[in-house]
C-alpha positions in Angstrom: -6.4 -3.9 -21.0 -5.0 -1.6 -18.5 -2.7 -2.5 -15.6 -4.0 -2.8 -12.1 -1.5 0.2 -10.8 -2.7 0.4 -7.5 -1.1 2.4 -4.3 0.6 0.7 -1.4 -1.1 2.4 1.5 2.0 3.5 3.2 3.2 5.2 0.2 0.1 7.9 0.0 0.0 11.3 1.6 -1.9 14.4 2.3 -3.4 15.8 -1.1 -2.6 12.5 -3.0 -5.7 11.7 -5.4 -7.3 7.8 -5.4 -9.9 5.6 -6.7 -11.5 3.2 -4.5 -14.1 0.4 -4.8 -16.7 1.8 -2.6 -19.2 -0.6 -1.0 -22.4 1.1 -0.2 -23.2 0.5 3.5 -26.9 1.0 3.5 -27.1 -1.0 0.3 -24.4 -4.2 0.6 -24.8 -5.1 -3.5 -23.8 -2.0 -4.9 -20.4 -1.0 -5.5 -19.1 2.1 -7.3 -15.5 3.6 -8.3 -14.9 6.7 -6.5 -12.8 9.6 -6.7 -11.3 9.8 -3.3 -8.5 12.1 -1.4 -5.5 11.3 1.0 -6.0 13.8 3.8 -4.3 13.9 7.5 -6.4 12.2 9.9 -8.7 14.5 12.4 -7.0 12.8 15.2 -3.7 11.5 14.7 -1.1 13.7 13.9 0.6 11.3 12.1 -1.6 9.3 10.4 -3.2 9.9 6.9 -7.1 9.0 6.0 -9.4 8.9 3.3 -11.6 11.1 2.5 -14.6 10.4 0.9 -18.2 11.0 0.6 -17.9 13.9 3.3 -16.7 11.5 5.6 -12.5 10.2 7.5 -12.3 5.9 6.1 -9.3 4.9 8.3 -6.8 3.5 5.5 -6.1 -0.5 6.3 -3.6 -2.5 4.8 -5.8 -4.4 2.4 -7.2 -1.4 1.2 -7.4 -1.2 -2.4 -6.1 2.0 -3.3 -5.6 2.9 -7.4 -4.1 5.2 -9.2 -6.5 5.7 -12.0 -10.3 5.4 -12.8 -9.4 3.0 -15.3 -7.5 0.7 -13.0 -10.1 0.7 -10.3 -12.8 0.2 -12.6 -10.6 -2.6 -14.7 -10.3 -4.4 -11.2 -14.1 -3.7 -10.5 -15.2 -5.3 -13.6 -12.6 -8.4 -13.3 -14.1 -9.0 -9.5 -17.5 -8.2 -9.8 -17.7 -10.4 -13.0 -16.7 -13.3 -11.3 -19.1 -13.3 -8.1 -22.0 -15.6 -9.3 -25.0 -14.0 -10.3 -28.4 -14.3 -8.3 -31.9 -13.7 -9.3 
């Protein structure tokens, strides 16, 4: 089992490589990992943002930010298995 190593967002910074649990906004059930980068924010000079999906994610504090595929995907599986299941 791997360790959830995940990233306090005020420790990231520009060029920093993340995995995130990305909710899909046009479809609210699906949920993927995602390869995501730490890039300065277009409009504050000294803030940071994620970049993902061709598109600035404002970084909040309960943002889960990981270190590895593995750990994102570990926590993924350990949330996601829990939700109850509708048919």
């Amino acid at each position: 089992m791997c360790e959830l190593d995940t990233i306090d967002p005020k420790d990231v910074k520009p060029g920093d490589e993340v995995y995130v649990i990305y909710n899909n906004p046009h479809v609210p059930t699906v949920s993927n990992v995602k390869q995501a980068e730490i890039v300065a924010h277009p409009k504050d000079p000294n803030a940071v943002a994620l970049f993902l999906h061709e598109t600035f994610h404002v970084i909040e504090d309960d943002d889960a930010l990981f270190s590895s595929e593995a750990a994102a995907q570990e926590a993924y599986t350990n949330f996601y298995s829990k939700l109850p299941y509708e048919e």
